[in-house]
C-alpha positions in Angstrom: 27.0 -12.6 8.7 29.9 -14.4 10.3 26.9 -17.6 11.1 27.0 -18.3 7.2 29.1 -20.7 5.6 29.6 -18.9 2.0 31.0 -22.2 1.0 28.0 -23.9 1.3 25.1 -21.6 0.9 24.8 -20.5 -2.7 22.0 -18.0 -1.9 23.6 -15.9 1.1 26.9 -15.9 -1.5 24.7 -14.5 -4.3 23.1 -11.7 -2.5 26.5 -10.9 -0.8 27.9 -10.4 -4.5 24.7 -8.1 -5.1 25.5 -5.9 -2.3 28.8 -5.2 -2.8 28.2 -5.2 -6.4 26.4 -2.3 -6.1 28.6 -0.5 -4.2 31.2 -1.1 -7.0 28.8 0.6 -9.1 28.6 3.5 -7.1 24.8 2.8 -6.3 25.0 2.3 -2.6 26.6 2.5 0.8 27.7 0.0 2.6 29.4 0.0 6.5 30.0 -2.3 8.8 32.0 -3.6 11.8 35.6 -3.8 10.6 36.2 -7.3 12.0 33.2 -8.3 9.5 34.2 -7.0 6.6 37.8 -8.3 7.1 36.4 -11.5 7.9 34.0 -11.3 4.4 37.4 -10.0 2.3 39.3 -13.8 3.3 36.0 -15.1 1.0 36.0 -15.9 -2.8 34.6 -13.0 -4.2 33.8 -11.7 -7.7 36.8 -8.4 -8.8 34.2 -5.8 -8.7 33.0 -7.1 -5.4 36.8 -7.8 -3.8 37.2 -4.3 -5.4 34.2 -2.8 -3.1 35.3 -4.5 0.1 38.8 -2.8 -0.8 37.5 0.5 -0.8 35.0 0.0 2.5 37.9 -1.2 4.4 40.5 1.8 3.3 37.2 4.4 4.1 35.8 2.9 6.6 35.6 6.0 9.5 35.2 8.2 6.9 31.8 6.6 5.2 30.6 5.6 9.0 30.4 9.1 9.5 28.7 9.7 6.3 26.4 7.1 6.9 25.2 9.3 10.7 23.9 11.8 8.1 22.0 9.2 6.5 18.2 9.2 7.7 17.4 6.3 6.1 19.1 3.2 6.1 18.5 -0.6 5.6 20.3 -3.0 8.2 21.2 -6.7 6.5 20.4 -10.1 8.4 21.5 -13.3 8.3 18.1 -14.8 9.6 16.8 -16.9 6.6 13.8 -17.1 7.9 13.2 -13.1 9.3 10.8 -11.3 7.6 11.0 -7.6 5.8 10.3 -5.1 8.5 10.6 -1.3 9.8 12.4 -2.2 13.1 12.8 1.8 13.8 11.8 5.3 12.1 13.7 5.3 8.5 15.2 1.8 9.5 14.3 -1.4 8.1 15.7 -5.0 8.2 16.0 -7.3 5.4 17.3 -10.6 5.2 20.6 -10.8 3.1 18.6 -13.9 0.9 16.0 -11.5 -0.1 18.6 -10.5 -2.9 19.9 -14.0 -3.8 17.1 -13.4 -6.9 16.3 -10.0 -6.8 19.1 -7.4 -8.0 20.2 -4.6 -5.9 19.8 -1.5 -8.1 19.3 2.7 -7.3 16.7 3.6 -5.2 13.9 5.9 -6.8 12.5 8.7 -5.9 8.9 9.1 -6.9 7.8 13.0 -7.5 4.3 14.3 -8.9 6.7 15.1 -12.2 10.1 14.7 -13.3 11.3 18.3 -13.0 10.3 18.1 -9.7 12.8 15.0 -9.3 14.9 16.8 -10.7 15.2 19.9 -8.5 15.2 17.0 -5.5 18.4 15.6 -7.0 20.0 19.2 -7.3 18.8 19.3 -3.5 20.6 16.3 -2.5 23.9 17.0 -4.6 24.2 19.8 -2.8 23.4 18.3 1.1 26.7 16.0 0.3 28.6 18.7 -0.8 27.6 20.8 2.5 28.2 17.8 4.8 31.8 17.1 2.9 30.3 13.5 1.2 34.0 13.5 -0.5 34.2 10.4 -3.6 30.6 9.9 -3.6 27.9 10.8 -5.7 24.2 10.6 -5.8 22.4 7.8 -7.5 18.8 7.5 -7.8 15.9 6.7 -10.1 13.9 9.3 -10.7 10.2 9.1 -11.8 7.3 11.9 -12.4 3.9 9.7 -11.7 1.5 12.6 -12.2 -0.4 13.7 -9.7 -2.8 10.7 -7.8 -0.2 7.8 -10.1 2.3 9.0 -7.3 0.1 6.7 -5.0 0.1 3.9 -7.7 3.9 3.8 -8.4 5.0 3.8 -4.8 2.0 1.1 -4.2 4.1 -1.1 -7.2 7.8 -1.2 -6.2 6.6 -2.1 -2.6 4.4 -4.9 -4.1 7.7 -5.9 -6.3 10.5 -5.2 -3.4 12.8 -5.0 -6.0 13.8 -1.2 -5.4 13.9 0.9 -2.5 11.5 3.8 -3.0 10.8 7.2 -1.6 7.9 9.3 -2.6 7.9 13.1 -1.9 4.2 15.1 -2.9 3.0 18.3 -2.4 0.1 19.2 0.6 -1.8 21.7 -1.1 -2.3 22.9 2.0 -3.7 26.7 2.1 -2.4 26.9 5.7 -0.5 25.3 8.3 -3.9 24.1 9.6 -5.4 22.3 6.4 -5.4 18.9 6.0 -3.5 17.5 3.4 -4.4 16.1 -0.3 -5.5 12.7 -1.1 -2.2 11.5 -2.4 0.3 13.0 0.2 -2.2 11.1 2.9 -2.4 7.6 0.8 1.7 7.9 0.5 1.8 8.0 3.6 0.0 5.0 4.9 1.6 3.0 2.5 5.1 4.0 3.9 3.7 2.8 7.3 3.1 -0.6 6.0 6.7 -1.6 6.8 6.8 -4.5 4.6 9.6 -3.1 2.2 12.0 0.4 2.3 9.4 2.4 1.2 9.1 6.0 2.7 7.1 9.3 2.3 8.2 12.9 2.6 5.4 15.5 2.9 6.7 19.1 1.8 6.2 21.4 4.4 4.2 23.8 2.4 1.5 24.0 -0.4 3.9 22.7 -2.9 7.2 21.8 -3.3 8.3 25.5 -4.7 7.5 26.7 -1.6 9.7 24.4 0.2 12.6 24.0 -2.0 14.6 27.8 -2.8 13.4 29.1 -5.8 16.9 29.1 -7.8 16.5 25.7 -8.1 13.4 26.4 -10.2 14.4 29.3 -11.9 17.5 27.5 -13.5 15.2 24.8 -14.8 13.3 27.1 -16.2 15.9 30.2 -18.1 15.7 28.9 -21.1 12.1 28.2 -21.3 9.0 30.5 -22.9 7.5 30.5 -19.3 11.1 31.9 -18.2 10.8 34.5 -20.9 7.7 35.9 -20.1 7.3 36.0 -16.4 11.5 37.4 -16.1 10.0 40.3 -14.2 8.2 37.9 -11.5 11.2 36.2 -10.7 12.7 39.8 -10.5 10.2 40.6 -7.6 10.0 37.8 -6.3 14.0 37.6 -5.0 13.6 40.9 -3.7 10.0 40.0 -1.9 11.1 39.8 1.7 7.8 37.9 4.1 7.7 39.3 7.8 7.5 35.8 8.2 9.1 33.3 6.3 6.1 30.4 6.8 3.9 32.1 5.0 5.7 31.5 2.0 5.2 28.0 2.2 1.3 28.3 1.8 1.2 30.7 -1.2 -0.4 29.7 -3.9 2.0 29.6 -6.7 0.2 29.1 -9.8 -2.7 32.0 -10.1 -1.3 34.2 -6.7 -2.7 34.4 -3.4 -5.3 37.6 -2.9 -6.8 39.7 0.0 -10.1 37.7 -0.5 -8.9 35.2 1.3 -8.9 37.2 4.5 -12.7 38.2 4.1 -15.5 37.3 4.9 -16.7 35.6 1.6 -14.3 32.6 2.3 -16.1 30.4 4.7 -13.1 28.3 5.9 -12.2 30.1 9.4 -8.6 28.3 9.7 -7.9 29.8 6.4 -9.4 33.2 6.8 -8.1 33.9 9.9 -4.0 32.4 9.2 -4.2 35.2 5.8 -5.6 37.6 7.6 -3.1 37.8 10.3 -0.3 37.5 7.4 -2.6 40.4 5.6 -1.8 42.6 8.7 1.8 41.8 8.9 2.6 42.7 5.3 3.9 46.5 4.6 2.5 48.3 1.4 2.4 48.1 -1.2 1.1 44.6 -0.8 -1.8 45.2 0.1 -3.9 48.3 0.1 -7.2 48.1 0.1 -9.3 47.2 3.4 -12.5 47.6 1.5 -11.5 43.9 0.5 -10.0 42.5 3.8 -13.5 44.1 4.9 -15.3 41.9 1.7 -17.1 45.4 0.7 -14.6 45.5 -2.2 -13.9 42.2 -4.0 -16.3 39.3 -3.4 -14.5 36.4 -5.0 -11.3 35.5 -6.4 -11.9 36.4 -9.8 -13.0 39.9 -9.1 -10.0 40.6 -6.4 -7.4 43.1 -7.2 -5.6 42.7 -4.3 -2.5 40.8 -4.1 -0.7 38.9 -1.4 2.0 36.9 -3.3 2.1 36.7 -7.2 4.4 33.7 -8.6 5.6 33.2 -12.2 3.5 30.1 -12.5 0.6 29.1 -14.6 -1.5 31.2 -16.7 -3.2 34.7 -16.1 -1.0 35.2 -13.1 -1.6 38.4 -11.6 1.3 41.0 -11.3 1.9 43.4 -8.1 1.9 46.8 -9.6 
């Protein structure tokens, strides 16, 4: 950044202005070598952005070692003429021009709906708050794309480069073995593109219930009718205790996961035989009847009475008695 003359180019001096504009409004963070940034605070600079350098210079150790916690991060260049690209896993360079036009503003997180952004907001509040983020807050966009639109809003803002963007889907995954949906898998060759700061996050598990802890869902949901009638779901389902705690991230949360899975009537093998070694390893009451791990008893899921997991999701869920 030193190689620019700030006098003379107008476009490295208004992307500069974006940066550290943002950081004035609390959007982004911004370190660097401290012989830089003194260097850019002798510069003509805008109040809020004077204002920014200020406070990078008085933090300085303390956001560097914020900014090792970071996963992602986006280095600036100087290079006119380098081009947008993922020079390492969850880094990118972009050259400092590329926001002489284009405004520096929050970086979205794309979710298959909004109150699962917002249970990954709660999520990251409280990751600064563990790791001591003291005077910062989090600020994102957040957006709930439905479903497959996941694939088409992430496939927009890259097109655009005007936001960075971070999409996070469910698998549906049925095991640890299964391969995963459509739009987790098109998410994430878009994010290998490299072109712009685009990245995709997989949960690890069926959904992101499983993956995220479950007070995060209940809050969002005290107040609510589904709240109201499945109470005593949530009741079990804090005192439910897995042998193993994966196999809570493949359960199916909306209409339960039964015995039937174990049997033979299910002709996947991965899935038959990863439930029916979980089958074995849950005590009773769970489950009870070996007529249907056998597939004597109950020959498809609408007929099983046996119950794995039950989840206050959905409709018709079925309780454990």
């Amino acid at each position: 950044m030193k190689e620019v003359d700030y006098g003379v180019d107008q476009d490295a001096t208004a992307a500069i202005e974006q940066v550290f504009s943002s950081v004035f409004r609390g959007e982004h963070v911004v370190v660097g070598s401290r012989s830089l940034l003194e260097y850019l605070a002798t510069k003509q600079w805008s109040i809020a952005s004077r204002a920014a350098l200020t406070g990078i210079l008085a933090r300085l150790s303390e956001l560097r070692s914020i900014s090792g916690l970071q996963q992602y991060k986006v280095v600036l260049s100087s290079e006119s003429d380098s081009q947008i690209s993922k020079i390492s896993p969850g880094i990118w360079k972009v050259p400092i021009h590329h926001f002489s036009n284009v405004a520096l503003t929050p970086s979205c997180v794309v979710a298959e709906n909004i109150r699962d952004a917002n249970a990954l907001e709660i999520c990251a509040n409280h990751f600064h708050m563990e790791n001591g983020a003291k005077g910062l807050r989090v600020s994102l966009v957040k957006e709930g794309s439905g479903g497959p639109e996941v694939v088409t809003a992430m496939k927009q803002k890259i097109t655009d480069k005007r936001q960075f963007v971070l999409s996070v889907t469910d698998t549906d995954k049925s095991n640890p073995a299964s391969p995963e949906c459509p739009t987790s898998s098109k998410c994430s060759s878009l994010s290998k593109m490299g072109n712009w700061v685009a990245e995709h996050v997989s949960v690890h598990g069926r959904e992101i219930e499983n993956a995220l802890p479950q007070n995060l869902f209940r809050d969002s949901e005290e107040n609510s009718d589904a709240w109201i009638d499945n109470s005593s779901s949530w009741d079990f389902l804090e005192h439910r205790v897995f042998p193993e705690d994966d196999v809570a991230n493949w359960v199916d949360l909306k209409k339960g996961t039964f015995l039937v899975r174990t049997s033979a009537v299910n002709t996947d093998e991965a899935d038959r035989a990863y439930w029916g070694a979980a089958a074995n390893a849950i005590a009773e009451p769970f489950h009870s009847s070996k007529e249907c791990i056998d597939g004597h008893c109950c020959k498809d899921m609408k007929s099983c009475k046996c119950v794995l997991h039950s989840w206050p999701w959905g409709q018709g869920l079925r309780q454990v008695s």
